[in-house]
N, C-alpha and C positions, 0 to 999 in steps of 0.2 A: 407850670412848674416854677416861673421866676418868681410867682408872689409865693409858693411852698418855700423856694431857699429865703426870701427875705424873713419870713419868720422862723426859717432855723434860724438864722443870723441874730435871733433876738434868744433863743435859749441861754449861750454861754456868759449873756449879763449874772445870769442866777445856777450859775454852774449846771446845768443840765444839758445833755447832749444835742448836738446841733441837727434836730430833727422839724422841719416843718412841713403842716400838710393843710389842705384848701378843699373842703367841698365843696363840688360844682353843681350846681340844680339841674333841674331835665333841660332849663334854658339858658345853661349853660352860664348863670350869673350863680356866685360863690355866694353859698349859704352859711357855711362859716369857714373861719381862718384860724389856727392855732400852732404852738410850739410845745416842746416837751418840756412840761413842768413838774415833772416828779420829784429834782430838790426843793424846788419854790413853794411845793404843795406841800409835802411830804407823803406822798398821796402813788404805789406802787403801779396804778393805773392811769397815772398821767401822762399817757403818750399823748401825742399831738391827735394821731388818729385817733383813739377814742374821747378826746377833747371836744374834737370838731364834728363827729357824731351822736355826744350828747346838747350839743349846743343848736345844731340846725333842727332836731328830733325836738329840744325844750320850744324854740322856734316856731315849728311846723306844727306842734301840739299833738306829733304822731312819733309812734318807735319805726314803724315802718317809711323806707326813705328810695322808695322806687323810681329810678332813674336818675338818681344821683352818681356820680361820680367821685372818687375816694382819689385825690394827686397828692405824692408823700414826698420825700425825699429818701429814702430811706426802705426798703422789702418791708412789710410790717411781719409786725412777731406772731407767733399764732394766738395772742391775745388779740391785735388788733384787726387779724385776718378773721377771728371768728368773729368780732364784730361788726362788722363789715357784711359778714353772713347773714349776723341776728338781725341788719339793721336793712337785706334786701336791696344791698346797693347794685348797678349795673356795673360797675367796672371800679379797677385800681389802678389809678397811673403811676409807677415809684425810677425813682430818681436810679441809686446808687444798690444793686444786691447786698444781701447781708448774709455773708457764709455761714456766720454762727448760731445765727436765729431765726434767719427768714423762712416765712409760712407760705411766699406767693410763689418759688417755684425752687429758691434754693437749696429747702430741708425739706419743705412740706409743699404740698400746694392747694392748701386749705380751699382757698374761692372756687378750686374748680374741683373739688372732689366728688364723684358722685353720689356715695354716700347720703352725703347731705340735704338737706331738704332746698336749697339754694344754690345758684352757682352764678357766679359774674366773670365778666372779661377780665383780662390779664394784658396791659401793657409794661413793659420793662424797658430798662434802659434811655428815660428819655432826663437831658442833660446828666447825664447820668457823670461822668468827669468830674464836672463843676459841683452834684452832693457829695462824691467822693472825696474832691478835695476841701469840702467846708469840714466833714466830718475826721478826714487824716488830720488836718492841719488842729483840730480841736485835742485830738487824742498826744498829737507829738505836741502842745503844750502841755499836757498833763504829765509825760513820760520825762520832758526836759526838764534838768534843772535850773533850778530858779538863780537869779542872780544872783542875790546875796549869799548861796553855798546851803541853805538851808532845805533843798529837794533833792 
């Protein structure tokens, strides 16, 4: 999870929200590493998690990514949980709940639905304070006004 906050820590250079997340391999070494670029990109798909799920999959030269491991900072949305689905990972490790959007156990809980043709673990809450406060302390910069009188 400290290498997922150090690449949120790298979204707010390009104004996008302080989201980082790190796929883990079956061996437990990081397949890939990303942040949320959806202003940087323009790109409404640019979560971190589906970032670092096309990236280890271009990688591995498979869509299928079994026994991988999905660590966020952040619940993912149910875009990133169904990807997560499509992509047959073992588990989601996430940081900080997301009351408004979350798909792993807040709103939905997509990874474990039966329903589905798939289903992975569910970890929550780890450092979960420390993504909470990268992600408040980003939002009460946006909410405050700016020095010079002009927000």
């Amino acid at each position: 999870m400290e290498a997922a906050l150090a690449e949120a820590g790298r979204a707010p250079a390009h104004n996008d929200v302080p989201v980082g997340a790190v796929l883990v391999d079956p061996d437990g070494q990081p397949a890939a590493m990303d942040h949320n670029r959806r202003e940087e990109l323009r790109d409404p798909t640019a979560h971190a998690e589906v970032l670092v799920l096309s990236a280890a999959s271009r990688r591995a030269g498979k869509w299928r990514l079994d026994g991988h491991t999905l660590v966020v900072t952040l619940e993912p949305c149910a875009m990133c949980a169904g990807a997560a689905v499509a992509a047959r990972l073992e588990r989601i490790v996430y940081g900080a709940p997301d009351l408004k959007a979350g798909a792993a156990w807040s709103l939905y809980n997509i990874p474990q639905d039966r329903r589905l043709n798939h289903r992975m673990d569910l970890v929550a809450g780890v450092l979960e304070e420390e993504c909470a406060t990268m992600l408040a302390g980003f939002f009460g910069r946006l909410r405050s006004p700016s020095p010079d009188g002009a927000g």
